[in-house]
N, C-alpha and C positions, 0 to 999 in steps of 0.2 A: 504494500500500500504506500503511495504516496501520500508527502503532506503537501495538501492541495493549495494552500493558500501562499505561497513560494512563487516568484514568478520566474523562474529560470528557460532559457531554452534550450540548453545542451545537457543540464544536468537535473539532479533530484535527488532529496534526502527519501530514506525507505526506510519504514518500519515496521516490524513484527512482534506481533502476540502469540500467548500462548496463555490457554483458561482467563482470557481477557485481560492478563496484563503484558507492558511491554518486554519483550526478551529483548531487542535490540535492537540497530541503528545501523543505517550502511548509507552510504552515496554510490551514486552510478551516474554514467553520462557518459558522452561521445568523445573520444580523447582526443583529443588536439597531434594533426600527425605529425610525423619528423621531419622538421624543418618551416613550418610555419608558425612557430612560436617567435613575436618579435626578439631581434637582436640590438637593438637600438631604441634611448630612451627609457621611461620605466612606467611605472603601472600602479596602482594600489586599488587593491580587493577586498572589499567589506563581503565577510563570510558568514551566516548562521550556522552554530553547532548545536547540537543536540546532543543527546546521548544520557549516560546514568551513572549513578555510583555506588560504591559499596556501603554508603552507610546509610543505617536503616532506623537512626533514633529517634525517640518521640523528641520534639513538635513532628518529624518530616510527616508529609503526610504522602508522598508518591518520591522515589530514589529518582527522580528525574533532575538532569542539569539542561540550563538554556543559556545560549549566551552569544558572544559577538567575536569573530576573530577577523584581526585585519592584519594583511599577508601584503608587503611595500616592495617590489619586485625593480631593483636597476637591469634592468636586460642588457643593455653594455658590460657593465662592471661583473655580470654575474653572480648577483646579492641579495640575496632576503632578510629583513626586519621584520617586526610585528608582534602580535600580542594576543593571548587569549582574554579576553573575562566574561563569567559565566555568574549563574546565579543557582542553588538547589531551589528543589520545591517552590519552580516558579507559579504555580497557580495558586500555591497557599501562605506560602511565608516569606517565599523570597530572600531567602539569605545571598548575598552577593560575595563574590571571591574573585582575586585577581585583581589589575591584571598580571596575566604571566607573561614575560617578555619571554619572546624565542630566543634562544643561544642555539652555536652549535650547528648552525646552519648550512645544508648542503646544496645548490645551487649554483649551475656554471651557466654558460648564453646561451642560450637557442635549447636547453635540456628543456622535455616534456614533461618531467618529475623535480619535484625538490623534498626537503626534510629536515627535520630538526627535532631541536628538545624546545622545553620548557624554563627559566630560570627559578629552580626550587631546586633544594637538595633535600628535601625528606623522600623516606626512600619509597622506592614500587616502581611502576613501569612510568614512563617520561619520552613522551614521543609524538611525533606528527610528522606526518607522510601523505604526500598530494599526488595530481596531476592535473595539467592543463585540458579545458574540455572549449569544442569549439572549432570551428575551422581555423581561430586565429588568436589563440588563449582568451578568447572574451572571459571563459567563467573557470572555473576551476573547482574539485571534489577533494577530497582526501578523510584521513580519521586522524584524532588524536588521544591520548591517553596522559595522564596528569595526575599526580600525587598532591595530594592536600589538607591542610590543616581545620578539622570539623569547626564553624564558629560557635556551635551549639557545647560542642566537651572537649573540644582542644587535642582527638585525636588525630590521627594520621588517616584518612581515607583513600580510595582511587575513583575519578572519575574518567571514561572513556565514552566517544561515539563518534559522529562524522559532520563532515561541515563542507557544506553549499558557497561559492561564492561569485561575484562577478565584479568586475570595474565599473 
């Protein structure tokens, strides 16, 4: 299933149930082919992510994270900047976190993919991974995964899902 109200045209966040609640979160879309990703100049992509986390304490009232990532692309230089932030239990309580600035970043000119981390050191999986979607990089998919500090009890959780985005 798609979430419908997204106005993409190359790409689309998807998600699945199971006994009516969410198991997970995927991006799909038309990959941008080899060599038509610009080389010159640069870009910046406002993304929605999605996805979930592992903690499951009272107030939350649904493990779901929502949020915004913005991916700053020098296609000359070969470079990505940018930033996660997300919120839990965006229909009920709305706890905000972030942002997380990308480090770590792997990105050269004219590549269909890029990747990175997160800047946080607590520990668990820390990552994000794309690709270009579009005849001409208009929009781009990928997923990410982030370790986090609960604002509810100060532990350590993991949020992961996928994220839509275009120029």
């Amino acid at each position: 299933m798609t979430i419908p109200y997204l106005n993409y045209q190359y790409s689309a966040p998807l998600e699945w149930f199971t006994d009516d609640s969410l198991t997970g979160v995927e991006a799909v879309g038309i990959a941008t082919p080899a060599g038509a990703v610009p080389v010159t100049g640069s870009a910046s992509y406002s993304a929605y992510a999605y996805g979930r986390t592992s903690e499951t304490n009272k107030p939350l009232v649904d493990p779901l994270v929502l949020g915004d990532m913005t991916l700053n692309f020098d296609f000359a230089r070969g470079s990505l900047s940018g930033n996660l932030t997300f919120m839990l239990d965006p229909e009920w309580n709305e706890y905000g976190l972030g942002p997380f600035a990308f480090r770590e970043t792997v990105y050269s000119t004219g590549s269909t993919t890029f990747s990175g981390k997160f800047d946080t050191d607590l520990p668990g999986v820390n990552s994000f991974s794309g690709l270009f979607t579009g005849p001409h990089a208009e929009e781009l998919i990928g997923n990410f995964a982030v370790p986090y500090r609960s604002p509810i009890n100060g532990q350590t959780y993991q949020a992961d899902g996928a994220f839509v985005g275009k120029q």
